[in-house]
C-alpha positions in Angstrom: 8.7 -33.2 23.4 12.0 -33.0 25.5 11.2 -32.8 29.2 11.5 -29.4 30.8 12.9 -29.0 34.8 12.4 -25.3 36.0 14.5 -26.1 38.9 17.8 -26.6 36.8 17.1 -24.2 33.9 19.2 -21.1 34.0 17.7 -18.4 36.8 17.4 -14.8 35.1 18.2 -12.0 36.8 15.7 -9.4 37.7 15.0 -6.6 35.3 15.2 -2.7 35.9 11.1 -2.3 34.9 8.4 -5.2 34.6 5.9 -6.5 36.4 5.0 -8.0 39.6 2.1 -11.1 39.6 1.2 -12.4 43.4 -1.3 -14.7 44.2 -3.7 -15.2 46.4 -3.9 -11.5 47.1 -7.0 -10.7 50.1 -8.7 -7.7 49.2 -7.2 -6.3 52.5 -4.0 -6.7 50.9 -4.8 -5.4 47.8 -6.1 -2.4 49.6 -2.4 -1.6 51.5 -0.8 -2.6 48.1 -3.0 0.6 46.2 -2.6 2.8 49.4 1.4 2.4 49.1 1.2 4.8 45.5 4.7 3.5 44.0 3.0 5.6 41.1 3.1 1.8 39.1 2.8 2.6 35.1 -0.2 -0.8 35.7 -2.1 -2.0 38.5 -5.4 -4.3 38.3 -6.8 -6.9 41.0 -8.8 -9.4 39.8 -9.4 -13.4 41.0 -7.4 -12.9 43.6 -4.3 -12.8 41.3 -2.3 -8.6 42.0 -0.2 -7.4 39.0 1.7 -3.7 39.2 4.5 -2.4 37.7 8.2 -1.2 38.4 10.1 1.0 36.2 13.5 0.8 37.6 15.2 -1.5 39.9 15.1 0.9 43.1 11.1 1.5 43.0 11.1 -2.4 42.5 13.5 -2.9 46.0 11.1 -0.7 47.7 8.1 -2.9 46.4 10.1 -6.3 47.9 11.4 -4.8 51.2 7.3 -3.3 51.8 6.2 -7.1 50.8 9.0 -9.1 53.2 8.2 -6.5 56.2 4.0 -7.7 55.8 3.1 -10.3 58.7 4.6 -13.5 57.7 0.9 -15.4 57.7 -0.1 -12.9 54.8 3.2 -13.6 52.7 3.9 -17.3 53.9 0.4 -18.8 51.6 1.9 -16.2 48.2 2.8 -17.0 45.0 5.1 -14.7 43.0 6.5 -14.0 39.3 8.4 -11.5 38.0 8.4 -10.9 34.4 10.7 -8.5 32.5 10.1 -6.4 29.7 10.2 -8.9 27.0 9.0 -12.0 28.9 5.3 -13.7 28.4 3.8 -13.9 31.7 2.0 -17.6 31.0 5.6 -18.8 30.5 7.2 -18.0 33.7 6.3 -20.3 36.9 4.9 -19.4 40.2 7.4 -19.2 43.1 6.7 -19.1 46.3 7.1 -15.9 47.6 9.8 -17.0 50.7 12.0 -17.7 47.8 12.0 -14.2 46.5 12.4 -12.9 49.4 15.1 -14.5 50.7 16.5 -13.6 46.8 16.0 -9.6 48.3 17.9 -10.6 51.5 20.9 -11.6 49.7 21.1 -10.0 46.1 24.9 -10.0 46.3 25.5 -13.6 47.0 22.2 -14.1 44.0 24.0 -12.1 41.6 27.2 -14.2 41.9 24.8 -17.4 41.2 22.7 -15.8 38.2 25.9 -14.3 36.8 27.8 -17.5 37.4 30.9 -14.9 38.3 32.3 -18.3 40.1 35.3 -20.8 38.7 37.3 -23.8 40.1 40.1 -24.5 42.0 42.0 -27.8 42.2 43.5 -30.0 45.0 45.9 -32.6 44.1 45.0 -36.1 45.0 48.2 -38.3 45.5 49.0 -42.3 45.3 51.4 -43.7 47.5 54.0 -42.6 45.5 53.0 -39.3 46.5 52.4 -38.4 42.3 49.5 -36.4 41.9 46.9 -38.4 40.3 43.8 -36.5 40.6 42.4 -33.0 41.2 39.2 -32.1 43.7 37.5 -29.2 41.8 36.1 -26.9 44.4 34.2 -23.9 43.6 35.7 -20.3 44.1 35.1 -17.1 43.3 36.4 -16.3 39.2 39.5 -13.6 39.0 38.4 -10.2 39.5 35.4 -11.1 41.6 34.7 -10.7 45.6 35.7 -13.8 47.4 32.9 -16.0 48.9 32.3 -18.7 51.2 31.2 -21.5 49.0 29.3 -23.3 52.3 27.2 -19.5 52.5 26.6 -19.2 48.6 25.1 -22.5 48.4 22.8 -22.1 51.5 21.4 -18.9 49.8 20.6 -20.8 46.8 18.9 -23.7 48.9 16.9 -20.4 50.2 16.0 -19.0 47.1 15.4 -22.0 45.0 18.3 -22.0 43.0 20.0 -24.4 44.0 19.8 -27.1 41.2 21.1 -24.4 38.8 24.1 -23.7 40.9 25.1 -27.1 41.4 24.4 -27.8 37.6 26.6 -24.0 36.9 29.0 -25.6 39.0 30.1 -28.8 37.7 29.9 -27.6 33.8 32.3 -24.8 35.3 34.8 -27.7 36.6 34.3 -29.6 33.4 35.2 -27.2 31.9 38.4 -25.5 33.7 39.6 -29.5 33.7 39.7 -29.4 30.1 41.7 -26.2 29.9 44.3 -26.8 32.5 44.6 -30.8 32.8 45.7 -32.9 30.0 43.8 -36.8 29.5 44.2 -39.8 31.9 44.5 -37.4 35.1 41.1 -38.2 36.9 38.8 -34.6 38.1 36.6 -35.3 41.3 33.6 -33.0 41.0 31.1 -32.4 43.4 27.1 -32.9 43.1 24.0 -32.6 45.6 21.6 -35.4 45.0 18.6 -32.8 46.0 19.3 -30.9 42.8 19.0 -33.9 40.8 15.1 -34.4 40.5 15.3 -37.0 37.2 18.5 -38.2 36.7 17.9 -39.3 33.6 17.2 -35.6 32.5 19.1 -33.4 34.9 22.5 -35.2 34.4 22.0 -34.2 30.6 23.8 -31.1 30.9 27.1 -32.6 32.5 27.2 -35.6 30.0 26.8 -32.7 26.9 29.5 -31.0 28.9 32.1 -33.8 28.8 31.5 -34.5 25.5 31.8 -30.9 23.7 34.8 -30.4 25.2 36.3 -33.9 24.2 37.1 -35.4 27.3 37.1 -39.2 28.3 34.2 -39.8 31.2 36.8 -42.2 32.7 38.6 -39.1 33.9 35.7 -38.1 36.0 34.5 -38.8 39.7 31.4 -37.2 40.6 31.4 -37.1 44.6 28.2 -36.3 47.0 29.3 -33.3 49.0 29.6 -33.0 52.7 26.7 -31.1 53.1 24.2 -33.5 51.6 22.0 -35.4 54.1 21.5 -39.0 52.2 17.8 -39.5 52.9 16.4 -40.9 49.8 18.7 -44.0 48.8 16.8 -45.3 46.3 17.2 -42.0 44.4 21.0 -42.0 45.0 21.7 -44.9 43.4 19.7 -44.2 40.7 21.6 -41.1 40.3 24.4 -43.1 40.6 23.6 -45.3 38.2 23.0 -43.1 35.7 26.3 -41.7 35.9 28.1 -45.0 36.1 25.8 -45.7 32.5 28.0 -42.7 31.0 31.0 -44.1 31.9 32.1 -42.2 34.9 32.5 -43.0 38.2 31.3 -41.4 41.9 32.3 -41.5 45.1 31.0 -41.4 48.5 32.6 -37.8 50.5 32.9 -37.7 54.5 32.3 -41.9 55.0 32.9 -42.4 59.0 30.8 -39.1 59.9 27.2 -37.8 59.7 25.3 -39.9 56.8 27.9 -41.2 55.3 28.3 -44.1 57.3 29.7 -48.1 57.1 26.1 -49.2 56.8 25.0 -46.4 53.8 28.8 -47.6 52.2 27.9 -51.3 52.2 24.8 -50.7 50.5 25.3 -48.3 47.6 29.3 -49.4 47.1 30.8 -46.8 45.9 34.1 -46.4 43.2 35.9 -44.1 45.5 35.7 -44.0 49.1 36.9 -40.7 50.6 37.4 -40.7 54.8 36.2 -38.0 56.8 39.0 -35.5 57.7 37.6 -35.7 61.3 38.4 -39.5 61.4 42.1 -38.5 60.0 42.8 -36.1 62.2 45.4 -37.0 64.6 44.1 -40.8 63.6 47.7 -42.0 64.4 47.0 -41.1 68.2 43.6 -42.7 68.7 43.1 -46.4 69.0 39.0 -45.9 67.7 39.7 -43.8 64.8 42.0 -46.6 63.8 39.6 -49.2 64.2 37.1 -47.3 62.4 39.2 -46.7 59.7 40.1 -49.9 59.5 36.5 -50.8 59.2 35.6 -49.0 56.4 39.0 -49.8 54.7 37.6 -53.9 54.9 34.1 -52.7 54.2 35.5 -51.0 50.8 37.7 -53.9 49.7 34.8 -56.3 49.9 33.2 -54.3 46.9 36.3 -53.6 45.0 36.1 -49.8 46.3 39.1 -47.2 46.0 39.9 -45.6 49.3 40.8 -42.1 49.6 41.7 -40.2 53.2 41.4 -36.9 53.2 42.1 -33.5 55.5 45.9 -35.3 55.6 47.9 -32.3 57.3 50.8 -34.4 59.3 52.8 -37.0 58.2 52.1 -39.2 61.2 48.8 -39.2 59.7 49.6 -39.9 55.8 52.4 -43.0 57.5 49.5 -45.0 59.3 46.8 -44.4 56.5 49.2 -45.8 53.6 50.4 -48.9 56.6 46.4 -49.6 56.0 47.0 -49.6 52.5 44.4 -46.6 51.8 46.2 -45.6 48.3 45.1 -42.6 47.7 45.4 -39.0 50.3 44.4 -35.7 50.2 45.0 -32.8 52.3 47.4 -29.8 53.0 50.1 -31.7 53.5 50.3 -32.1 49.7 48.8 -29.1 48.4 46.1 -26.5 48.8 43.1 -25.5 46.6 44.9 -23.5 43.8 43.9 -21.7 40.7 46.6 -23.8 39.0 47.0 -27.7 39.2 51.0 -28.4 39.9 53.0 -30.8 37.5 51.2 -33.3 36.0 52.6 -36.8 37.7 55.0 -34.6 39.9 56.7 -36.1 43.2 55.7 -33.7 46.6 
């Protein structure tokens, strides 16, 4: 039997009419839950476990934004499902009930994730002949949609508990878009939080049957650790970067010189591609210490055989003294922004 992960299966959006399960429900609750008369087609108590029903999608807000205004000691310790018209309520999980509340807090940025109504853009990645080699894939809203701030969406879905499927969503969504717009032997750097990635074994499933239904080569891909990711459990990371590695592609460290991502954390999971935090960049042809600790990492990185990339490049002062350390790969607006389209394939900036 193929292991199942609720926390990267796809999240389905809530239904106009259903029912509401919550668990454990006080009697005193269950009391102000009857008194409130939503005039529910269903409502029974029994074993501590509430169940009533909504029958459309404003009598079920009303429901949510009565449960989220409850003292936060009864709602902390509840369990919720929702279950649609069609579902079976023994198949659905419990959630807590912070989860679906934060999911009523935000149902705009929720309906973006559910709907996936979210694409890529690319920024070219440059040797130093300054040809694009590469493409970032960063996530963006799809044509049509309202804009988003991707930093925002994925703090929702940390919130609400969807954000394995989002992260999943999201690279199968740059896999994708590479495979329309970027031809073989042009390498994709794609994003991945190591929190969404319980068993990497089976989460990582999904990507791998990605790459392969839409005939690419997994040499053409780099999956990176994003900023925002605290590196806490290291063990796990290298087994997640293992696994990746076993398929054939390689990964990357993001932001090394700042936060986590430092020499020490470099040394010991050794890395294909190296990318240099923007903040170390900045200006770094003005500052004696960011050009020692650039240096560092640049000696750290060729002890392992690792590719160094700098990125936030936005002068040419900067670019000059990164490629005189013989960093051969750069990034940054100085050679393109995130755009819908990639530019020339091996093109000169």
């Amino acid at each position: 039997m193929e292991h199942i992960c609720n926390t990267c299966q796809p999240v389905k959006p809530i239904e106009d009419w259903g029912t509401i399960y919550l668990k454990p429900v006080t009697e005193m609750l269950n009391e102000l839950v009857q008194d409130r008369n939503w005039k529910a087609g269903l409502n029974g108590y029994k074993n501590g476990i509430l169940f009533f029903s909504y029958t459309s999608k404003e009598q079920f807000l009303e429901m949510a934004e009565w449960l989220n205004s409850l003292p936060v000691e009864w709602t902390e310790p509840l369990q919720i499902k929702i279950c649609g018209e069609k579902d079976v309520e023994a198949m659905l999980p419990w959630l807590p009930f912070s989860q679906i509340a934060a999911r009523f807090q935000n149902m705009g940025m929720v309906d973006i994730i559910t709907q996936e109504r979210f694409t890529s853009f690319m920024q070219p990645i440059i040797n130093h002949e300054e040809t694009v080699v590469a493409y970032e894939f960063l996530l963006r809203a799809a044509p049509g949609e309202e804009p988003f701030n991707p930093f925002e969406l994925f703090d929702v879905a940390r919130r609400t508990g969807m954000h394995s499927f989002l992260d999943r969503a999201a690279r199968i969504a740059a896999i994708r878009r590479s495979a329309e717009v970027l031809p073989k032997g042009v390498k994709r750097f794609i994003n991945f939080l190591p929190s969404s990635i319980y068993n990497p074994d089976y989460c990582l499933k999904h990507t791998f049957a990605a790459i392969q239904r839409y005939d690419l080569d997994p040499q053409d891909f780099v999956f990176e650790v994003v900023e925002t990711e605290r590196i806490i459990d290291m063990p796990h990371l290298q087994r997640i970067f293992n696994v990746y590695r076993s398929r054939g592609v390689s990964v990357a460290l993001d932001d090394v010189g700042s936060g986590f991502s430092t020499p020490e954390v470099l040394a010991n999971l050794k890395p294909d591609f190296i990318k240099i935090d923007r903040g170390l960049i900045d200006r770094c042809d003005e500052s004696a210490d960011k050009q020692r600790r650039i240096a560092e990492i640049v000696q750290i990185s060729n002890s392992f055989g690792g590719t160094v990339l700098a990125e936030g490049i936005e002068r040419r002062e900067e670019y000059e003294f990164c490629r005189s350390q013989g960093i051969p790969l750069a990034q940054g607006y100085l050679f393109g922004r995130p755009a819908a389209e990639p530019v020339a394939t091996g093109s000169l900036l």
